[in-house]
N, C-alpha and C positions, 0 to 999 in steps of 0.2 A: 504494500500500500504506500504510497506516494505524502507526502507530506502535504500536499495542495490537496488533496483527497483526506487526508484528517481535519482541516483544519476548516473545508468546505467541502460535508461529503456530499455525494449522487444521491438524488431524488430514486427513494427508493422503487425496484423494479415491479414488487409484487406488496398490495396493499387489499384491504377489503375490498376496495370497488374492485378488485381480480375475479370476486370470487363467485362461481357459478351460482345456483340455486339450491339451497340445500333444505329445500324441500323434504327429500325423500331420510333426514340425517336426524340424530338424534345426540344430545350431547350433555353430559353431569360437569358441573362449573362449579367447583369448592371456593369458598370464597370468594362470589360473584357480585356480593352487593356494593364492594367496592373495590377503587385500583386497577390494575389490570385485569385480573379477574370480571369486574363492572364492565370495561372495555369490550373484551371477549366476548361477553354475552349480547354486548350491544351490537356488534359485529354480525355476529352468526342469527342471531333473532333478525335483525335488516336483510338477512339473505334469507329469509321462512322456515327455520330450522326450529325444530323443537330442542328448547334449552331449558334443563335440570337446575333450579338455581338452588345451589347445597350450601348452608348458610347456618350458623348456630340457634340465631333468635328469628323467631317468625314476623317481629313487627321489621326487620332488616329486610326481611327475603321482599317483605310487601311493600317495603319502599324503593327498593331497587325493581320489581316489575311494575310498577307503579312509573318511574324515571324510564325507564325502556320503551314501554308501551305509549309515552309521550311524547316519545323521539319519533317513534316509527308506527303510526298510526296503520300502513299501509300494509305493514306485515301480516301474511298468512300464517307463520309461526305458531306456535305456543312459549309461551312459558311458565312451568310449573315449578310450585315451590316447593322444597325437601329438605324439612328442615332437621339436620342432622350434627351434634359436634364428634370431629374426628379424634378429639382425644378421649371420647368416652365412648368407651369399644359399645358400652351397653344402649347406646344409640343407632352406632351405625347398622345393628342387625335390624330393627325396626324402618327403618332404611332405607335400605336395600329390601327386602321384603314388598315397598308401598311401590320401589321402582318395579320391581319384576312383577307386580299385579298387575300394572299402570302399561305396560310395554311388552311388546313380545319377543 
């Protein structure tokens, strides 16, 4: 990498407007109600994807689909919330359970 290229890098190649229709896709987002995580989901929800928003507290999950679905009215998507903390194992089985009823 070149130093004129650190210092002003390239517009990069491959960005969400790249990205086909993900319609037919399904996706579990840990930490989605904010940061990157939030991003993510904003991303993949704009292109009509079903997105998992896996999150500890349920007034979180609802305020991040809440902020999504504001953005992007026009989405065919879902988003569903699951609310789950990964450091309490005795959660994630409840879970994963609500996903695999929910999804085939």
């Amino acid at each position: 990498m070149s130093v004129r290229s650190q210092i002003f890098p390239p517009s990069p190649t491959f960005t969400g407007t790249s990205l086909p229709s993900l319609s037919s896709r399904i996706y579990v987002i840990t930490g989605a109600t904010s940061g990157v995580g939030l991003e993510l989901a904003k991303i993949l929800f704009s292109k009509d994807a079903v997105v998992y928003i896996a999150a500890r507290t349920a007034a979180r999950i609802t305020s991040a689909i809440e902020t999504i679905k504001a953005l992007f009215p026009e989405s065919t998507g879902r988003l569903v919330p699951l609310e789950v903390d990964l450091s309490d194992l005795k959660s994630i089985a409840p879970a994963a359970r609500l996903f695999k009823a929910m999804e085939t």
